[in-house]
C-alpha positions as CSV (number, residue, x, y, z in Angstrom):
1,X,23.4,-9.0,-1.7
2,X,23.0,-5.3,0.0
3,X,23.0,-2.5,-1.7
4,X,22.5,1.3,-0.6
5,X,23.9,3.0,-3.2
6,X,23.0,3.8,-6.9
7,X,23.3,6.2,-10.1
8,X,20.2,6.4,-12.1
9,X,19.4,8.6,-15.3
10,X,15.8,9.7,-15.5
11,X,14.2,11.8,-18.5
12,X,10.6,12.6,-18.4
13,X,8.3,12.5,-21.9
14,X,8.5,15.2,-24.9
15,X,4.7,17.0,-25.5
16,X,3.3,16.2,-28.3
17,X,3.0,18.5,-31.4
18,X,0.0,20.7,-32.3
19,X,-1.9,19.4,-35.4
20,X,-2.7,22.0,-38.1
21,X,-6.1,21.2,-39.5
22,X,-9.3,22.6,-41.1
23,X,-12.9,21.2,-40.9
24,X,-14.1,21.8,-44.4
25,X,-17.8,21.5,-45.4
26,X,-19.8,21.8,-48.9
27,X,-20.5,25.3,-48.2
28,X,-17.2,26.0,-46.3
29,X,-14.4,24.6,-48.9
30,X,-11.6,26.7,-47.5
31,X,-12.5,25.1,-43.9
32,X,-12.0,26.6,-40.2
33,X,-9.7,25.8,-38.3
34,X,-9.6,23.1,-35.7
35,X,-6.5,21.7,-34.9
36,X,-6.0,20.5,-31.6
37,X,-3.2,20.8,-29.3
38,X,-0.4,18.3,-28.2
39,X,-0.6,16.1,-24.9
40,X,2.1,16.9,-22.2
41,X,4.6,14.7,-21.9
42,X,4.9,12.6,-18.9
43,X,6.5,12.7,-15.7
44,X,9.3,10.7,-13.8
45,X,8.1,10.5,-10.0
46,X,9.9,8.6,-7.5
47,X,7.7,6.9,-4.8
48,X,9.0,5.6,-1.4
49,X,7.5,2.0,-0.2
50,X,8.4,-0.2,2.3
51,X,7.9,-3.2,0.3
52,X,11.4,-2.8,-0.6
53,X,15.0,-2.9,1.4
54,X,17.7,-2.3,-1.1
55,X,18.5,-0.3,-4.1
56,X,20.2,-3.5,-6.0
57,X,17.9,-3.5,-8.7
58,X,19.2,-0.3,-10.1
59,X,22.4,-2.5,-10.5
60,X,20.4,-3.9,-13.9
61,X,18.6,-1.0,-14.9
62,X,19.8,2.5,-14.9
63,X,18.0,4.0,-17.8
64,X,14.3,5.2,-17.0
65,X,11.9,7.1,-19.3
66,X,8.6,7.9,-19.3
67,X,6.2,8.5,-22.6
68,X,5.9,11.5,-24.7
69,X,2.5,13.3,-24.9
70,X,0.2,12.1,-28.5
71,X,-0.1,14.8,-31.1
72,X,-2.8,17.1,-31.6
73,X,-6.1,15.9,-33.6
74,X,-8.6,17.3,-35.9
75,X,-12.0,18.5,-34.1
76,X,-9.9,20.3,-31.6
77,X,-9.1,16.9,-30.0
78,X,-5.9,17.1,-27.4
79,X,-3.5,15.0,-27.7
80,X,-3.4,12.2,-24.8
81,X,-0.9,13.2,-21.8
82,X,2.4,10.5,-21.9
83,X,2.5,8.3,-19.2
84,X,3.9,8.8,-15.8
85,X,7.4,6.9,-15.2
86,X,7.3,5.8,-11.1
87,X,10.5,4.5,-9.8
88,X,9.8,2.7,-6.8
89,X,12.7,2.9,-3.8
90,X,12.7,2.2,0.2
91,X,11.8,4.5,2.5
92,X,14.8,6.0,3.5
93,X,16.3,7.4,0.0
94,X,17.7,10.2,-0.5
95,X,17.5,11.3,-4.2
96,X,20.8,14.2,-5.1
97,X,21.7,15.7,-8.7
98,X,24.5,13.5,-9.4
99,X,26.5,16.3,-10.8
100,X,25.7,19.2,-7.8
101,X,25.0,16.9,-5.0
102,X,22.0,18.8,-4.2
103,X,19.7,16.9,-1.8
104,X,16.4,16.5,-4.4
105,X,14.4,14.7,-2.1
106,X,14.7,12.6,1.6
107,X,11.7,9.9,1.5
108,X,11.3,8.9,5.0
109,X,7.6,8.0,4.8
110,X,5.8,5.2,2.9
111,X,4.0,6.4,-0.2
112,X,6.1,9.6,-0.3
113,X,6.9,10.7,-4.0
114,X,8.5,13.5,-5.7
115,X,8.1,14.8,-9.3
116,X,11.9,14.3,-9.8
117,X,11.4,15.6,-13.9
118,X,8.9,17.1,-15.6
119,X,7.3,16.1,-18.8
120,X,7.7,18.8,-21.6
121,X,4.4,20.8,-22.3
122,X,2.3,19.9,-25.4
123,X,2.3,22.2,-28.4
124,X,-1.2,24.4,-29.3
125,X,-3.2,23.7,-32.5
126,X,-3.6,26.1,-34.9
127,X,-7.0,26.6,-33.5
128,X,-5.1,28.4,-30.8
129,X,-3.6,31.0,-32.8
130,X,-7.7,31.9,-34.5
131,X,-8.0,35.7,-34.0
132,X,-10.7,38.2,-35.5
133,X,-7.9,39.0,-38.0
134,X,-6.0,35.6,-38.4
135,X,-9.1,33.7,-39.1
136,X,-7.6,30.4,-41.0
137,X,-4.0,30.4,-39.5
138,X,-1.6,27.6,-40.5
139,X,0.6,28.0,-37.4
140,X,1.4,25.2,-34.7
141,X,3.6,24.7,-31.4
142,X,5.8,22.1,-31.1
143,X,6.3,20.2,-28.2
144,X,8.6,20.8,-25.8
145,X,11.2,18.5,-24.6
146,X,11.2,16.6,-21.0
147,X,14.0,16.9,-18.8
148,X,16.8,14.9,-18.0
149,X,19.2,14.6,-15.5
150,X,21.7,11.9,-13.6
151,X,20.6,10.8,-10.1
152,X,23.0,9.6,-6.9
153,X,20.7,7.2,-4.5
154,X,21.1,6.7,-1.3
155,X,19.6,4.5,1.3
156,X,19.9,5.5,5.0
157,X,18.3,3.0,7.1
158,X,15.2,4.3,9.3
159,X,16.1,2.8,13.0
160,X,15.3,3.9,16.5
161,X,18.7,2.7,18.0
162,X,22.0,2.3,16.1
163,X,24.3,-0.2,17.6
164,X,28.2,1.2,16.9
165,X,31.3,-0.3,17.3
166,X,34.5,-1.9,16.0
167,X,34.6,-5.3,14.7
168,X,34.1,-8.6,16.3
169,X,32.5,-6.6,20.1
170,X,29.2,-8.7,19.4
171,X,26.5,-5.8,18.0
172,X,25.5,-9.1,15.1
173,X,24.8,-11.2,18.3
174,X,23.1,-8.5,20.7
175,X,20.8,-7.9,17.9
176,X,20.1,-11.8,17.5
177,X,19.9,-11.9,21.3
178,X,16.8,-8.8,21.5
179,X,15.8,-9.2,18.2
180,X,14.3,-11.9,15.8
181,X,16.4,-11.4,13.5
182,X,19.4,-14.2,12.6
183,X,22.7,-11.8,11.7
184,X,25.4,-14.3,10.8
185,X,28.2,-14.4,13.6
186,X,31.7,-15.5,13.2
187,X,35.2,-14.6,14.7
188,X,37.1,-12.9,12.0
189,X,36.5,-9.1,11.1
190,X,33.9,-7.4,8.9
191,X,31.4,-11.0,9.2
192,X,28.7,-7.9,8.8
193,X,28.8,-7.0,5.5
194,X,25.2,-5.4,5.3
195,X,23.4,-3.4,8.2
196,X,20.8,-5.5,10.3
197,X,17.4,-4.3,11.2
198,X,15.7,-5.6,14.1
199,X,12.6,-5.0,15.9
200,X,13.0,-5.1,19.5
201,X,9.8,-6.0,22.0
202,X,9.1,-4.5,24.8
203,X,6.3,-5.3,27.3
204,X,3.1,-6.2,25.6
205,X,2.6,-3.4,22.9
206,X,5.8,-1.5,23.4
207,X,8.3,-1.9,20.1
208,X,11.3,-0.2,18.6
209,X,13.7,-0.7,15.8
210,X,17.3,-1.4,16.4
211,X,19.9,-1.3,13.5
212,X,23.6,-2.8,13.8
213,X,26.3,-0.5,12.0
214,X,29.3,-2.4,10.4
215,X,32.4,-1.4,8.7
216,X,33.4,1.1,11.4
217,X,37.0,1.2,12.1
218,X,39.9,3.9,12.7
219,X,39.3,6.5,10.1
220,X,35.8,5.0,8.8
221,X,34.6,8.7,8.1
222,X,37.4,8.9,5.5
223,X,36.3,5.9,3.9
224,X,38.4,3.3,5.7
225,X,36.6,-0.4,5.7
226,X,33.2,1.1,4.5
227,X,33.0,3.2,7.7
228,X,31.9,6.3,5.5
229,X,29.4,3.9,3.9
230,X,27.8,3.1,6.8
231,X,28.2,5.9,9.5
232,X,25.6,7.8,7.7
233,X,23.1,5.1,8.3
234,X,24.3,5.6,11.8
235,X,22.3,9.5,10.9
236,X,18.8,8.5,10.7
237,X,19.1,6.9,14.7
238,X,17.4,8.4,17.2
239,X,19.7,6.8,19.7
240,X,23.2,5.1,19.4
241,X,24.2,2.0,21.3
242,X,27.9,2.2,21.9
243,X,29.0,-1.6,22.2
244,X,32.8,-2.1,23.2
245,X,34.1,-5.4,24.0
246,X,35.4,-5.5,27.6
247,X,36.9,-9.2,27.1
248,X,39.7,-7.5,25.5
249,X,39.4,-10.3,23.2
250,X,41.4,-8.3,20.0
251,X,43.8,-7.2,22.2
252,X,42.7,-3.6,22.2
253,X,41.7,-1.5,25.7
254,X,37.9,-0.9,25.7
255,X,37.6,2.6,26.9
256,X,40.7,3.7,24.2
257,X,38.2,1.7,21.7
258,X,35.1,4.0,23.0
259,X,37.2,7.2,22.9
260,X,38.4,6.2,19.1
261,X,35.2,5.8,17.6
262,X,34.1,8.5,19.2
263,X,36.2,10.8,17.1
264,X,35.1,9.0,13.9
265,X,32.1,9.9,15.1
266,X,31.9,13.3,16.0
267,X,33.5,13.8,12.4
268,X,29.6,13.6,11.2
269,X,28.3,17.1,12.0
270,X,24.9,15.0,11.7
271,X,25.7,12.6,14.7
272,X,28.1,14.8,16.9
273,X,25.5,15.4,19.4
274,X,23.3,12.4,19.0
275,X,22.5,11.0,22.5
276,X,24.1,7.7,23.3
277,X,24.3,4.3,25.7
278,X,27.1,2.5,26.1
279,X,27.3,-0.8,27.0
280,X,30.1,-3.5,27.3
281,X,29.9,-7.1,26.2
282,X,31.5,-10.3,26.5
283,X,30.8,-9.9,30.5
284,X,30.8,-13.8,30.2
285,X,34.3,-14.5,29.9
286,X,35.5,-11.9,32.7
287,X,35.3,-12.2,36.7
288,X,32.9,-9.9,38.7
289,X,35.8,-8.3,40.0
290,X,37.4,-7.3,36.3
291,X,33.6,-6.3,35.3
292,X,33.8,-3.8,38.4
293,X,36.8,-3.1,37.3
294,X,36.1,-2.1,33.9
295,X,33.0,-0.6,34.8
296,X,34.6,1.9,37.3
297,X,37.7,2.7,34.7
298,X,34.3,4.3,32.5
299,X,32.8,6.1,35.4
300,X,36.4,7.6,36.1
301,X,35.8,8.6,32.2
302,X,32.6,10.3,32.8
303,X,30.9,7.7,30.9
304,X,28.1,5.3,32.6
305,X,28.7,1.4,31.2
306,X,26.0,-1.1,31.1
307,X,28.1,-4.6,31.5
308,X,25.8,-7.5,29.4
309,X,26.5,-10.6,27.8
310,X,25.3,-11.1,24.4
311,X,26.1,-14.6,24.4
312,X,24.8,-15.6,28.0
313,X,22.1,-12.7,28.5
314,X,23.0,-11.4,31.4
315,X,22.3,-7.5,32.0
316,X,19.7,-8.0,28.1
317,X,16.8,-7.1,29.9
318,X,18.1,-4.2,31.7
319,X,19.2,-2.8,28.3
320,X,16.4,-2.8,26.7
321,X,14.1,-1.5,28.8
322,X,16.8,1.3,29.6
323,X,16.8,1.6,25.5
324,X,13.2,2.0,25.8
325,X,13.1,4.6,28.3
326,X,15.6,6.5,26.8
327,X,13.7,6.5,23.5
328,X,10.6,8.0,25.5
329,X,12.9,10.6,26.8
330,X,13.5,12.0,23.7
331,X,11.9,15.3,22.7
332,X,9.1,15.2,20.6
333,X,10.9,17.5,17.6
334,X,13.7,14.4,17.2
335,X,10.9,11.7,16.7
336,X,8.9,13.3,14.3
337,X,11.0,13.9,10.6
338,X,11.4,17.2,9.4
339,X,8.6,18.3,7.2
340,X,10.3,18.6,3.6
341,X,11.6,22.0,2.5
342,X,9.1,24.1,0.2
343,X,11.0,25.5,-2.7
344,X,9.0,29.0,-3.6
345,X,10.5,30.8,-6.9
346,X,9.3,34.1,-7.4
347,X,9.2,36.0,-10.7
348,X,10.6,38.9,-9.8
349,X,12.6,41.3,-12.5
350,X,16.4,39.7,-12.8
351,X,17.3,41.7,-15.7
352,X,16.7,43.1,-19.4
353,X,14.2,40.0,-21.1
354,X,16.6,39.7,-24.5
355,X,20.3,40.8,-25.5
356,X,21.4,41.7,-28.5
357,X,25.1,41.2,-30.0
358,X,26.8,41.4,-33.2
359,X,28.0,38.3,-34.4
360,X,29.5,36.9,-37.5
361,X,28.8,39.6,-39.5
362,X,24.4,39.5,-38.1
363,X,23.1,39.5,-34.8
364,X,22.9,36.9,-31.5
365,X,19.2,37.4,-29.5
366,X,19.8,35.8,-26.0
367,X,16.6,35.3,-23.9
368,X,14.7,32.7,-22.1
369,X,11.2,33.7,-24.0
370,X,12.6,34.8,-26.6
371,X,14.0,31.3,-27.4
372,X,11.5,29.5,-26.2
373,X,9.0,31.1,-28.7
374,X,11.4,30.5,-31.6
375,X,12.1,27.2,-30.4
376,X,8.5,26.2,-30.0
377,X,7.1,27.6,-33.3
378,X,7.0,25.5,-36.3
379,X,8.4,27.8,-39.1
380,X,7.9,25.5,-42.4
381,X,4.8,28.0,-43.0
382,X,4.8,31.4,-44.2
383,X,2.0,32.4,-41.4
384,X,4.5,30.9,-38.3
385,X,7.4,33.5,-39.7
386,X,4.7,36.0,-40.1
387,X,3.2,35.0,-36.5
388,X,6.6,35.6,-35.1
389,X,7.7,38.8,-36.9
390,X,4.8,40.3,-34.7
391,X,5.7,38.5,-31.7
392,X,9.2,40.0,-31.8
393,X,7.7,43.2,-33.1
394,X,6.0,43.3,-29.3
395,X,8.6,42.1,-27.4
396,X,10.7,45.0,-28.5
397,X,13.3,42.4,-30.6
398,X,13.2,44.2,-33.5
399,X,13.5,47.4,-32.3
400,X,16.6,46.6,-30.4
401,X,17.6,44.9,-33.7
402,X,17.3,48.1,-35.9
403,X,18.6,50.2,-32.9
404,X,22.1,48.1,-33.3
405,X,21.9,48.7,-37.1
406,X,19.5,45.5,-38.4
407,X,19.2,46.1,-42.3
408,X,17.8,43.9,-44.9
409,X,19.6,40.6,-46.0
410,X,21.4,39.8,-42.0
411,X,20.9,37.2,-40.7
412,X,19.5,36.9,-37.1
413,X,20.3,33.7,-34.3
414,X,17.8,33.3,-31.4
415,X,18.8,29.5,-30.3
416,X,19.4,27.1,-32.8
417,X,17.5,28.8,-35.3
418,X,19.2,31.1,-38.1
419,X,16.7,34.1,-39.5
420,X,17.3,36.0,-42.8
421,X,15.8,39.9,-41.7
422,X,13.6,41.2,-44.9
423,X,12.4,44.7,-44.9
């Protein structure tokens, strides 16, 4: 069994905690301070290698998690970072936020990886926090929490020619014919069930890799018979082989066959302008004079047909090497991949840091630091809710606060954490 799609749920380690801690001594009983800090939490990376073909094993294992950071320990020892969680997929995967469908990652390239969620940062020590006037301070970070997030997957085949075309025109036996690979050929519709890869020789060194597209039918890019499914394999070609069966032998006219498909095709912005061959099969079972025939019907068209018989070989040879020539053609920007976008965030002013609103009778602080530090802090001590009074004393909080009418006894929300104000 094939599979190229799949919906994964990653969610990277949680830093560890800072220790508080004092190294005490005969002539030092109330100790100093040396608390060490948490480890980060680990990441979720997800690695391309060509040691794979499918995504079916996600089928059995969604779920993937990687280890939290170790606490802080005494003698200022730092936690140990959580391990990394490395997914392994083909070469070929695109990774998208399930949710936005925003393209995370394309890994076209063996050993390719991307740091799809980031392990939460480990909590400082109380040694951290030592100042010239805080000099035994019983105040420690927590760590913070990793991401999560839900994953789409999907595998796009990496091919230098995609062979196209309805059902039952012979693209499973062309590629048995050039290729070594064995595609299973029989005569009722959809035999292909999976996508074929094939490497094609040519010459002594000369090589390419051809890929046979089922599942395409009339109104595939809506869906229909897979064709959505696998059309956007169809993408990662650097040439399409356009097989139509000139044998007529489904009944349908092979040039209203090319013209169809074409449309189904052009639907994909991606492969609208993809260059193309086109090449009719089943030569075998027609006269010389209804291959002329046929042939001049597509030059009439505009369109130059290559008349071959997958079965018998005749016109193989020719195709390939005219495959081959065309692949050479190419301009050097469509055989390389494009390098992967650089994402660049700058911090540039967006707005005031904090807002203040009344609620419930107190006050609301909004504010990515603000909630962050409150968030991070333990407060079971008295020096942590000393530690943050000043904090919020010079990020302006309070002032705000008494500006909006703060007096003693209200109670003050910054996250999930509910503050009584004492003055």
């Amino acid at each position: 069994m094939w599979l190229d799609e799949a919906k994964i749920h990653v969610a990277s380690g949680r830093g560890g905690d800072g220790l508080i801690s004092f190294h005490r001594t005969r002539h030092n009983p109330r100790g100093t301070p040396d608390g060490g800090d948490g480890g980060d939490g680990g990441d979720v990376i997800i690695r391309a290698t060509r040691s794979m073909n499918t995504l079916l094993h996600f089928q059995n294992q969604i779920h993937f998690r990687a280890e939290n950071g170790a606490p802080g320990g005494p003698n200022q020892r730092t936690g140990a970072r959580g391990k990394d969680c490395v997914i392994l997929v083909p070469v070929g995967t695109v990774v998208r936020d399930l949710h936005t469908g925003e393209v995370l990652a394309d890994l076209t390239e063996e050993g390719q990886q991307v740091v799809i969620a980031r392990g939460g940062k480990g909590g400082r020590g109380n040694k951290a926090f030592t100042t010239s006037t805080r000099q035994a301070p019983r105040i420690r970070e927590l760590g913070e929490p990793g991401e999560q997030r839900w994953l789409k997957l999907e595998l796009r085949l990496l091919a230098d020619v995609g062979i196209v075309g309805f059902p039952n025109v012979g693209k499973s036996s062309l590629i048995s014919r050039i290729s070594h690979k064995k595609a299973k050929v029989a005569a009722y519709p959809f035999t292909t069930l999976v996508p074929n890869l094939g490497v094609v020789r040519v010459g002594e060194e000369g090589s390419f890799v051809v890929a046979d597209l089922p599942g395409l039918v009339v109104g595939a890019h809506e869906g229909k018979g897979l064709g959505d499914r696998f059309l956007k394999h169809a993408t990662r070609a650097r040439l399409l082989l356009h097989l139509v069966d000139l044998a007529r032998v489904e009944g349908r006219d092979p040039v209203e066959d090319y013209f169809a498909l074409r449309r189904e095709i052009e639907a994909w912005e991606e492969l609208r302008d993809k260059p193309e061959v086109v090449a009719g099969n089943k030569i075998d079972l027609l006269s010389p004079e209804q291959v002329a025939k046929e042939v001049a019907r597509f030059r009439a068209e505009g369109i130059e047909l290559h008349p071959i018989s997958a079965v018998r070989g005749d016109g193989i040879k020719e195709l390939v090497y005219l495959l081959w020539r065309k692949l050479q053609e190419l301009p050097q920007q469509e055989v390389e991949e494009k390098p992967a976008e650089r994402r660049v965030w700058q911090l540039t002013p967006s707005g005031p840091a904090f807002e203040v609103e009344p609620e419930d009778g107190g006050f609301v602080v909004r504010g990515e630091a603000v909630e962050r530090l409150v968030r991070r802090l333990d407060l079971s001590t008295r020096d942590a809710q000393e530690y943050l009074l000043e904090r919020l004393e010079r990020l302006g909080v309070l002032a705000a606060l008494r500006r909006r009418g703060l007096k003693g006894g209200d109670t003050v929300k910054i996250g999930e954490v509910e503050l009584e104000y004492q003055e």
